[in-house]
C-alpha positions in Angstrom: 153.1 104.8 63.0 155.4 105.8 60.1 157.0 102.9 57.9 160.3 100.8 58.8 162.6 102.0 57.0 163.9 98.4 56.3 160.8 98.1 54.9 160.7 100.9 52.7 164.3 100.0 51.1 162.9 96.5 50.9 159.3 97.6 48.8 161.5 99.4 46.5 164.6 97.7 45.8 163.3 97.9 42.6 163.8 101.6 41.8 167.4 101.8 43.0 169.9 101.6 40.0 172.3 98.2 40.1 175.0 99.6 42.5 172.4 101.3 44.6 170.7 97.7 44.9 174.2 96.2 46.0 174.2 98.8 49.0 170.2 98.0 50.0 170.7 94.4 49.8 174.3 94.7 52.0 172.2 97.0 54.1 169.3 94.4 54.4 171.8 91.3 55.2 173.2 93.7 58.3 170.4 95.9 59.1 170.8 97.9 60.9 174.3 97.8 62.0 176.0 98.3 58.6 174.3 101.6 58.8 175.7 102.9 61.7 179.3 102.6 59.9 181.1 105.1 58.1 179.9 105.9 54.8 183.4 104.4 53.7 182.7 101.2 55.5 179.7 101.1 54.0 180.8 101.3 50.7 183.3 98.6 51.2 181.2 95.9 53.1 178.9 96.5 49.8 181.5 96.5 47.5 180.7 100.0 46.0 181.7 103.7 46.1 181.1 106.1 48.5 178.9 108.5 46.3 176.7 105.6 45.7 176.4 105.1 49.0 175.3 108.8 49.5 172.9 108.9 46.8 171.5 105.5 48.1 170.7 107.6 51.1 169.7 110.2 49.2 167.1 108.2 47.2 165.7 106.9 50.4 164.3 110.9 51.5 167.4 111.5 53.8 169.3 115.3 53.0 172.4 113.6 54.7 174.1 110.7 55.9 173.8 111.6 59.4 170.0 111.9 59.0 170.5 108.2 58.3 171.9 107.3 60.7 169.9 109.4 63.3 166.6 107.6 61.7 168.3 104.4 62.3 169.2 104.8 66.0 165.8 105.8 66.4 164.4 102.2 65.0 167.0 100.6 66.8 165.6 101.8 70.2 162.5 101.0 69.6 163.3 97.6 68.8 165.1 97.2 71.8 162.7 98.7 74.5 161.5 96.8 77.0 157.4 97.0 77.8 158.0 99.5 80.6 160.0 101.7 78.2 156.8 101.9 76.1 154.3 104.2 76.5 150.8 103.0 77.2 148.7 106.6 76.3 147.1 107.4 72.8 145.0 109.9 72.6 141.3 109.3 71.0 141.5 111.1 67.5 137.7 110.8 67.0 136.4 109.1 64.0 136.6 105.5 64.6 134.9 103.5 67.2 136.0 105.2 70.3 138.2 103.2 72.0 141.9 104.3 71.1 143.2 100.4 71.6 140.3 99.0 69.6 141.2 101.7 66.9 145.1 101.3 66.7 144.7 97.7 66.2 142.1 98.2 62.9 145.0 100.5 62.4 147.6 98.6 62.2 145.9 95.4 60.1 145.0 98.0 57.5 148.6 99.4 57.8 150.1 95.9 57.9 148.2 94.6 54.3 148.6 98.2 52.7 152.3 97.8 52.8 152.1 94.2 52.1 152.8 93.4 48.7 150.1 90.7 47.5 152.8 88.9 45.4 154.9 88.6 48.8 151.7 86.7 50.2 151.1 84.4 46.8 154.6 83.5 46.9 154.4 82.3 50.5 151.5 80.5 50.1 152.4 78.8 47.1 155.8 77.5 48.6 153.5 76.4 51.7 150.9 74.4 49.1 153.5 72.2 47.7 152.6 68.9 49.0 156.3 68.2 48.7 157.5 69.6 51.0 157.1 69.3 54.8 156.3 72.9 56.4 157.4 73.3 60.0 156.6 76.0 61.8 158.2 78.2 65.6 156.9 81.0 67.2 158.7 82.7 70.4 157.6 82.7 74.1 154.4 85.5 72.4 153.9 84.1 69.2 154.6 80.7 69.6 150.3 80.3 69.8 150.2 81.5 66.4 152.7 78.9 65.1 150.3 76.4 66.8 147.3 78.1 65.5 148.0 78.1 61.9 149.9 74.5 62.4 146.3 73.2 63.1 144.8 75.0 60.1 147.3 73.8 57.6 147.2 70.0 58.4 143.7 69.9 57.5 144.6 70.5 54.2 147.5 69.2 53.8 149.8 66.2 54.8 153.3 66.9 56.5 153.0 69.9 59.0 154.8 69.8 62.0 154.7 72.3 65.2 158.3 72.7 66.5 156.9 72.9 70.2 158.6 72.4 73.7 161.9 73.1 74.8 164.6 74.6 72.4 166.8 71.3 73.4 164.1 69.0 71.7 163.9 71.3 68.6 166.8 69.4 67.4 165.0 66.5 67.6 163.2 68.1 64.1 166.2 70.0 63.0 168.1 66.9 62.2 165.7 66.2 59.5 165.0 69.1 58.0 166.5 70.0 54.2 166.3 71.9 50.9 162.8 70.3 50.6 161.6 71.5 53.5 159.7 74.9 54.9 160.4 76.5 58.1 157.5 79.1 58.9 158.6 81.7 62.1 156.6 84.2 63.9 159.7 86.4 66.1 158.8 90.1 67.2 161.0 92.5 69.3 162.8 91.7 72.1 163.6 88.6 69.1 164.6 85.7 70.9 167.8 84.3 70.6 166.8 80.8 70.4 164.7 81.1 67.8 167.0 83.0 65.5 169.6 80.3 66.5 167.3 77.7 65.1 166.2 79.4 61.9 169.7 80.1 60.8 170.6 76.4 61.4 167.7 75.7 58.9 168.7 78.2 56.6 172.5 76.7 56.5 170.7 73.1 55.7 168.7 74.2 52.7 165.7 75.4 54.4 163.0 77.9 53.2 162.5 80.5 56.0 159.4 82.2 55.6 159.2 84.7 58.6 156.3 86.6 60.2 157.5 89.5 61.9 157.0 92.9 63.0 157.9 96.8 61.2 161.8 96.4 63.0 161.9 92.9 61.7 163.5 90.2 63.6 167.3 89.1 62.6 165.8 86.4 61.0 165.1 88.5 58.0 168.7 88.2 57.2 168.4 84.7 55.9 164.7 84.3 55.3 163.2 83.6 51.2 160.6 85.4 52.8 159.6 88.7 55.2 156.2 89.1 55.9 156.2 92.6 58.5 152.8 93.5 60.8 152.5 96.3 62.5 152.4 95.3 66.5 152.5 98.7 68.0 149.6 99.2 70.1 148.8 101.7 73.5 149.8 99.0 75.6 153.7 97.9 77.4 152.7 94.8 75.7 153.3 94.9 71.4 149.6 93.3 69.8 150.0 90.0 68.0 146.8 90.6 66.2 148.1 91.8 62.5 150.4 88.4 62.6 146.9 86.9 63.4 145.5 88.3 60.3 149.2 87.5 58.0 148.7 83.8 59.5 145.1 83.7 58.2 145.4 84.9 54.8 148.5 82.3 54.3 146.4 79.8 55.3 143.1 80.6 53.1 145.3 81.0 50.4 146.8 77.9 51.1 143.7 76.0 51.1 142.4 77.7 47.9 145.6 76.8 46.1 144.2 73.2 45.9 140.7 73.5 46.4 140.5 69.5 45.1 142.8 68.4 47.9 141.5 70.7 50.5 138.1 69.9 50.0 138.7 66.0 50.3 140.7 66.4 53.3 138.1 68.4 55.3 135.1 65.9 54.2 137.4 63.3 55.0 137.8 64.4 58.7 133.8 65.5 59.3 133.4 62.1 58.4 135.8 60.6 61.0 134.3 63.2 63.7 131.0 62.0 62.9 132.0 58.5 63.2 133.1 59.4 66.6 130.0 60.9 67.9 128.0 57.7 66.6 130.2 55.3 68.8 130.0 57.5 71.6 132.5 57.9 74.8 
């Protein structure tokens, strides 16, 4: 599948001259919407001129702005499609292990962590390693497991992790307490789910760091999130594959647990010790 463009402009925000930058980033807080505008209403929501704007586009591989905008319609829909708008075929290309579903999703973890900046991983982790700070973490109605999932990894090696489970009216239950010192992880792929994006911008407006898991379209959470960590989810299949978030969960928490290998290590002899306590006093 080719790359996002939201996250092309976002890998190289760092080639675009200074005004350029100020269109990417106004681009990035409204994507894709702002877009769609007139390159003069472009210009203005970003606060520069309309030749930047067209060499912004320019810069990104695009001969016009209206091959801009056709590439971002084009995103847009397939953000948007429903699972039986999405087609379930893929042909067998040879060359890998045979099975075209078994082969897209190697595909896309290898497409996911090539992309994937390394720094864009440390970062994360070591925001999630700071004993600090309490780390919370939401997934949607698909990817609410892997909140779980990596919710039960990171207590083991640290204190203060908390699953945001259960209905969205008891969510406010942990929202209440939540502040500058505090990290919210989300997993959110397409169709994103209002409820969740609700939640992580109330976070963001209390000082929360948003650290989101996502997929190649990225969820509106990416508006206000310190940190966007994309996977490729596109698979032959109505149903979009969680595995590559799998895999992003994983290596946040093995880095997490290397990051303090001294606390980690005492916290995972400490509970083999209270299983095997267990097992000795029997049922």
């Amino acid at each position: 599948m080719e790359q996002a463009l939201v996250e092309q402009i976002r890998q190289r925000l760092d080639d675009f001259t200074a005004t350029e930058r100020r269109a990417a980033h106004a681009l990035l807080a409204n994507y894709p919407m702002l877009g769609l505008e007139t390159v003069a209403q472009f210009a203005e929501a970003a606060g520069v001129s309309s030749p930047t704007i067209l060499r912004f586009v320019a810069r990104l591989g695009f001969p016009a702005f209206a091959d801009f905008q056709k590439r971002l319609r084009s995103e847009l829909e397939n953000q948007l499609k429903s699972p039986l708008a999405r087609d379930p075929s893929l042909p067998d290309e040879g060359g890998g292990t045979g099975n075209p579903f078994a082969d897209k999703v190697i595909e896309n973890i290898r497409e996911t962590f090539l992309h994937l900046p390394a720094r864009d991983i440390e970062a994360f982790a070591d925001l999630l390693a700071d004993d600090r700070r309490t780390v919370y973490l939401l997934g949607g109605r698909f990817t609410d497991a892997l909140a779980c999932y990596m919710a039960a990894h990171l207590r083991i090696v640290r204190d203060n992790v908390v699953h945001v489970a259960g209905q969205e009216g008891n969510w406010l239950d942990q929202l209440i307490g939540m502040g500058p010192r505090d990290v919210l992880i989300v997993f959110d792929i397409r169709r994103y789910q209002a409820e969740v994006v609700r939640f992580a911008e109330a976070a963001a407006r209390q000082g929360v760091a948003v650290g989101l898991v996502t997929d190649s379209w990225m969820s509106p959470i990416a508006r206000i999130a310190a940190h966007v960590l994309p996977a490729r989810v596109a698979v032959p299949s109505p149903w979009d594959s969680v595995t590559a978030l799998m895999a992003i969960a994983e290596a946040l928490i093995a880095a997490v647990t290397r990051r303090n290998w001294t606390r980690s290590e005492k916290r995972m002899k400490r509970l083999e010790a209270l299983r095997d306590r267990q097992e000795r006093s029997g049922p």
